[in-house]
VEXKE-981367 format. One record per atom (N, C-alpha, C): atom name; z, y negated, x. Coordinates in steps of 0.02 Angstrom, whole numbers. Each point is the difference from the previous one (the first is absolute). Layout:
BEGIN
CA, Z, Y, X
...
//
This chain:
BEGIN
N, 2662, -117, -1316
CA, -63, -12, -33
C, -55, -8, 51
N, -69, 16, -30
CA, -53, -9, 49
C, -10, -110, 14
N, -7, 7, 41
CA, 8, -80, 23
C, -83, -7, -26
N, -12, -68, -49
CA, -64, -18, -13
C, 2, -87, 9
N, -59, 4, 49
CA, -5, -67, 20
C, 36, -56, -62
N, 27, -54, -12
CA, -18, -50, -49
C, -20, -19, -28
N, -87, -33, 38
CA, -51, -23, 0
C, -61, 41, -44
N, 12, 65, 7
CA, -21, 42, -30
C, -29, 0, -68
N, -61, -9, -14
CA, -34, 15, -67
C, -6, 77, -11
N, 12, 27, -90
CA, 1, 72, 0
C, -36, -6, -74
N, -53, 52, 0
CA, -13, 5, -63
C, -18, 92, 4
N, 19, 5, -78
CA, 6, 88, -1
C, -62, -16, -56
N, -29, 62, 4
CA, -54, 26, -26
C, 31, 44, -50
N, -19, -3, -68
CA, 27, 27, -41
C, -31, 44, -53
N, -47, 25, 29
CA, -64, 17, -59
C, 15, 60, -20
N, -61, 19, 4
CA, 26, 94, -67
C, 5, 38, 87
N, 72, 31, -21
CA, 51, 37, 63
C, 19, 45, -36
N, -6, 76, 42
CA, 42, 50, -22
C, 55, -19, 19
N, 67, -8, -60
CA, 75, -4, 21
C, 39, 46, -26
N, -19, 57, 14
CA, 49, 81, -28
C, 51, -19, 24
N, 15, 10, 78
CA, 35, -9, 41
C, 44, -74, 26
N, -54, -38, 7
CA, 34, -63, 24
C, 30, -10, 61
N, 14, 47, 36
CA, 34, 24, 75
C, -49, -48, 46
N, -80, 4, -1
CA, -22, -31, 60
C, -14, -70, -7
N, -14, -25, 39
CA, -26, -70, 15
C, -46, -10, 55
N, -75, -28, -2
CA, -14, -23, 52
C, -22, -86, 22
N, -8, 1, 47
CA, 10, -82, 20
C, -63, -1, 41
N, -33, -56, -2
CA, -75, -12, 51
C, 45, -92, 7
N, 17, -1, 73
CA, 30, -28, 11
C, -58, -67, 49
N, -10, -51, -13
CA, -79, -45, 62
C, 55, -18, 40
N, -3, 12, 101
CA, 49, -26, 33
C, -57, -47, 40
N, -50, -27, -6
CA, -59, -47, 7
C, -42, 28, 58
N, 20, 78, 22
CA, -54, 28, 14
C, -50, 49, -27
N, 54, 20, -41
CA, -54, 42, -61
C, 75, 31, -27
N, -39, 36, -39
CA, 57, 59, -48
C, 42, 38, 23
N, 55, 2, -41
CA, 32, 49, 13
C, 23, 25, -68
N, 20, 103, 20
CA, 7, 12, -73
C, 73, 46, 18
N, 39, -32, -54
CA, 65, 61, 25
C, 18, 21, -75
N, 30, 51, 9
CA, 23, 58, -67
C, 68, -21, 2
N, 54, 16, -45
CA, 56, 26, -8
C, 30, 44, -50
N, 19, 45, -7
CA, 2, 51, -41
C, 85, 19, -40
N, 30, -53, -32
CA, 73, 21, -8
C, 20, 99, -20
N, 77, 15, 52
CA, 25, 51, -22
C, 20, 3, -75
N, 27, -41, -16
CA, 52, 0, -46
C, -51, -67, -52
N, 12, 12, -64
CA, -16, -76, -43
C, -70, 2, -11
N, -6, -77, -4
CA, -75, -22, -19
C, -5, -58, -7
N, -55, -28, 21
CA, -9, -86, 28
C, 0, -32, -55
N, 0, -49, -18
CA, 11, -45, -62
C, -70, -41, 10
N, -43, 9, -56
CA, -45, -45, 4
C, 2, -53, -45
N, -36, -72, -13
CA, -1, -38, -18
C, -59, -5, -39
N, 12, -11, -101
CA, -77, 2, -22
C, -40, -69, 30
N, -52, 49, -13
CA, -51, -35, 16
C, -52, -6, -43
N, -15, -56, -47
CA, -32, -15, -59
C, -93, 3, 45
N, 8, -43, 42
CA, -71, -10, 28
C, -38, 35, 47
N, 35, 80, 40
CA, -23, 10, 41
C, 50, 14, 59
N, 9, -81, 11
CA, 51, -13, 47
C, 46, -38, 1
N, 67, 2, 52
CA, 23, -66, -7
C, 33, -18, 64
N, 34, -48, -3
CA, 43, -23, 80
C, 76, 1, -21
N, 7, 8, 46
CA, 95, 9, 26
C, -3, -17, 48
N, 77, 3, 9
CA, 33, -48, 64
C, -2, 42, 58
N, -15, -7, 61
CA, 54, 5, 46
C, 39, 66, -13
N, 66, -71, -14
CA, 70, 72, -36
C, -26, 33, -33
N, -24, 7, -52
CA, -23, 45, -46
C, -20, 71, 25
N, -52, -32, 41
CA, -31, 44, 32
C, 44, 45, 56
N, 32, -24, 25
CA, 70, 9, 36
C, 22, 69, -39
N, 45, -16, -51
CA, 27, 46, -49
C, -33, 37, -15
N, -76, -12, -37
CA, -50, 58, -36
C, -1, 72, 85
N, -3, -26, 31
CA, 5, 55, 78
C, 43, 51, 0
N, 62, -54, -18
CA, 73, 41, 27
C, 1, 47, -60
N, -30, -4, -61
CA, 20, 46, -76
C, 43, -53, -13
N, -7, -72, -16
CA, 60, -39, -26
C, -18, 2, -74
N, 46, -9, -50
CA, -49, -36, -68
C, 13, -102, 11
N, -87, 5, 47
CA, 13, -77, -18
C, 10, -63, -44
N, -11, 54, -64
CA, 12, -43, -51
C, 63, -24, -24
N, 59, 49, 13
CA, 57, -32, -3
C, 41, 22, 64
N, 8, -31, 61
CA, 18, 38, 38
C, 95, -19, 12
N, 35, 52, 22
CA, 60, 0, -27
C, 49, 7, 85
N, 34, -36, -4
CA, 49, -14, 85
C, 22, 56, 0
N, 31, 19, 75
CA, 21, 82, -20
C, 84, -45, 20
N, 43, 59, -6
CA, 74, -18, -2
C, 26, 8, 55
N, 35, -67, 48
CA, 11, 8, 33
C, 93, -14, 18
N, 28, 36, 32
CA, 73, 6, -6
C, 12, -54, 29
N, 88, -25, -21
CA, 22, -69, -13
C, 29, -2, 87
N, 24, 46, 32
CA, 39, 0, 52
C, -38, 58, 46
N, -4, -20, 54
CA, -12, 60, 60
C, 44, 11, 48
N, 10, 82, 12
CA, 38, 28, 26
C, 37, 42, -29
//
């Protein structure tokens, strides 16, 4: 997963968006010298967004974590890991 500070406040902007696709995402990230703006563009899937009644809203951290990787953070599910190695 992309590592996101803790401490981290996140709020997504949710307004009228073309979402044909759903593939991109961008991020305007404040590192307290000014902006930064990064893209990510999934191969495969499509990002899971979160309604947004007002505009906008906040998530976590993790959330935000997952929404990156293509997780569905809304229910997110352990993957299976074998009982014995070797």
């Amino acid at each position: 997963m992309i590592p996101v500070p803790s401490n981290t406040r996140v709020w997504l902007a949710a307004g009228v968006t073309d979402m044909r696709r759903g593939d991109l995402l961008k991020i305007i990230w404040w590192d307290a010298q000014g902006a930064c703006l990064f893209s990510k563009r999934l191969e495969k899937g499509r990002f899971v967004w979160p309604a947004a009644k007002d505009g906008k809203i906040s998530v976590t951290p993790a959330q935000l974590s997952m929404l990156l990787e293509g997780i569905d953070w809304r229910m997110p599910q352990k993957t299976w890991r074998p009982l014995q190695v070797g």
